[in-house]
C-alpha positions as CSV (number, residue, x, y, z in Angstrom):
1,X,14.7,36.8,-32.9
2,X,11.5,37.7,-31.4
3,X,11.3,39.1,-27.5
4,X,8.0,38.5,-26.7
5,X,7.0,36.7,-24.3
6,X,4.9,33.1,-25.0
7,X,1.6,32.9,-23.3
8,X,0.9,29.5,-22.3
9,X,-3.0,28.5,-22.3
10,X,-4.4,28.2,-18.9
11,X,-3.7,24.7,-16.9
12,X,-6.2,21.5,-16.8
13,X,-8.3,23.0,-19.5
14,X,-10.6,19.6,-19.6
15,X,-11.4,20.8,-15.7
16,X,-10.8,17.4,-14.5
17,X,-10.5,16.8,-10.6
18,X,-6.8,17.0,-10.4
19,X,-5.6,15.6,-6.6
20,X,-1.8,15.1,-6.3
21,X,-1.2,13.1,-2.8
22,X,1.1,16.2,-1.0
23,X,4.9,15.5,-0.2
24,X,3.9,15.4,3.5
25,X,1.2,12.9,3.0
26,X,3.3,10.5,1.0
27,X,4.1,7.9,3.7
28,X,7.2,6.6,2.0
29,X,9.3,3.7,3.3
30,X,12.2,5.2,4.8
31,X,15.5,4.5,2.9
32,X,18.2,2.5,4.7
33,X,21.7,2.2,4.1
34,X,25.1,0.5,5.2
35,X,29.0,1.2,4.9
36,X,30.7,0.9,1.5
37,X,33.9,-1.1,2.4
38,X,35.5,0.2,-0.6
39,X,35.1,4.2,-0.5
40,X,37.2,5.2,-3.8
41,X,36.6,2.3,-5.4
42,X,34.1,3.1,-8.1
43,X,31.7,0.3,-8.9
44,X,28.0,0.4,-10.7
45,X,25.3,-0.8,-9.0
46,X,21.9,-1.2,-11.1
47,X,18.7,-1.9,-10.3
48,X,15.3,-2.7,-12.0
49,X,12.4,-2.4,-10.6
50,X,9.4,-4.0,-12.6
51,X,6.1,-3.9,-10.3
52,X,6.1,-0.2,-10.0
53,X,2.6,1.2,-8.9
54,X,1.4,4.4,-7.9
55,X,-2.4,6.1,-9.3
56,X,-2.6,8.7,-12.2
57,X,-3.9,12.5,-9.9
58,X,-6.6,12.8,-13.3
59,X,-8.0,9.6,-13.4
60,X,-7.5,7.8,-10.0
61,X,-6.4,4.5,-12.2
62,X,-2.9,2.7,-11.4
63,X,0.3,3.7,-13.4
64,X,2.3,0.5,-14.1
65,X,6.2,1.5,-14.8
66,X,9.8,-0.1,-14.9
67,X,12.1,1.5,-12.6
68,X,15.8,1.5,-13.6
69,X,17.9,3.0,-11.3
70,X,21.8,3.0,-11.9
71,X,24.6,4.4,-8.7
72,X,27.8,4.9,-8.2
73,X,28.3,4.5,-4.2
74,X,30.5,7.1,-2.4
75,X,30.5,5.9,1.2
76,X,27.2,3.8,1.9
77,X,25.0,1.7,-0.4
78,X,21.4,1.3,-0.4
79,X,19.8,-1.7,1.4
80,X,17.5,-3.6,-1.0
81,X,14.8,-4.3,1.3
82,X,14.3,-0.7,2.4
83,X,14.6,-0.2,-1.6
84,X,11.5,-2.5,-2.3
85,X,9.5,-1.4,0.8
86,X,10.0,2.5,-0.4
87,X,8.7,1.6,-3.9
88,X,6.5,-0.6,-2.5
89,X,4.8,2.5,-0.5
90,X,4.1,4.3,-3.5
91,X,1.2,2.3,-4.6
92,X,-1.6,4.9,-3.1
93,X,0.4,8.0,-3.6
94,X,-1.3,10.4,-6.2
95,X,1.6,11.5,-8.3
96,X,2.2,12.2,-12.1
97,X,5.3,10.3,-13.6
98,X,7.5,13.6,-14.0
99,X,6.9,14.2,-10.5
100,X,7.7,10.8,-8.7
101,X,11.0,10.1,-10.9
102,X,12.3,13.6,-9.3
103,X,11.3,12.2,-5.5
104,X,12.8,9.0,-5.6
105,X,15.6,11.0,-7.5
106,X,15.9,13.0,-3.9
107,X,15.2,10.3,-1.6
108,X,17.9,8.3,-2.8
109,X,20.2,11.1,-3.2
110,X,19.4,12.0,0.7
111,X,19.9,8.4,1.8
112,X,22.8,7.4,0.7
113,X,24.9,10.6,-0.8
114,X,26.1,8.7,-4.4
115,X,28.5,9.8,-6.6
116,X,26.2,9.9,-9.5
117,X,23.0,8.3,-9.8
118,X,20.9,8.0,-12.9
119,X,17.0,6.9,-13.1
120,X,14.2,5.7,-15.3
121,X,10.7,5.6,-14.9
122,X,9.9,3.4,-18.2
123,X,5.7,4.0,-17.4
124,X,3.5,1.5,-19.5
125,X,1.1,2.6,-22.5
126,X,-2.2,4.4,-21.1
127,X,-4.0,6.0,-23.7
128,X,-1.6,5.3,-26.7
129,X,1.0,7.3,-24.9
130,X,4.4,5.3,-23.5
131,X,6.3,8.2,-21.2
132,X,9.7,7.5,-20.2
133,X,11.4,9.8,-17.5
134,X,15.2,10.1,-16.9
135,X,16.8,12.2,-14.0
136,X,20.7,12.9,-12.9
137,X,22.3,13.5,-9.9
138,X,26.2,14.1,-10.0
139,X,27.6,14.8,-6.8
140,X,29.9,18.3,-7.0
């Protein structure tokens, strides 16, 4: 087994104007919650989200993209509205799909503290390519 090190070629090598919207400029819906009545009793909750918009950083066009997004509750649930109006707010946001999978991945974990939570950004073709993204949370 070899020890050297790999050298990756240098990033955006087609020198394309690459402008991700920042975290702080995002102005995402806040999350809201409410009470689980039944702390301790596990239950699945899923959701699909099929109008899923937000704009491709290289070529300013809109990304399309099916969100799944599958909880456990521990002690609040999410409150659909709040759900639609945050995904909603994503439309002008600059983001690749790796990265906004991971944010809503956080967000949702911050809101509402689930016992696990699994999502899927299911992203339409562009260019020949279909990307799917799946992330985890299990709470320790």
């Amino acid at each position: 087994m070899s020890t050297t090190e790999t050298i990756l070629p240098p990033i955006n090598q087609q020198g394309l104007d690459v402008r991700s919207t920042p975290r702080e400029e995002m102005s995402l819906y806040a999350l809201d919650t409410f009470p689980y009545e039944f702390a301790g009793r596990e239950i699945r909750i899923n959701f699909e989200i099929p109008e899923f918009t937000a704009i491709c950083p290289f070529s300013d066009f809109p990304d399309f993209a099916i969100i799944r997004l599958e909880y456990v509750p521990n002690e609040r649930c999410i409150e659909l509205k709040s759900l639609k109006l945050y995904i909603n707010s994503f439309r002008e946001v600059k983001i690749f799909h790796e990265h906004v999978i991971n944010i809503i991945l956080e967000d949702f974990v911050a809101a509402c503290d689930p016992l696990n939570v699994e999502i899927e950004g299911d992203f339409h073709i562009r260019g020949n390519i279909k990307t799917v993204v799946r992330a985890s949370y299990k709470k320790q």
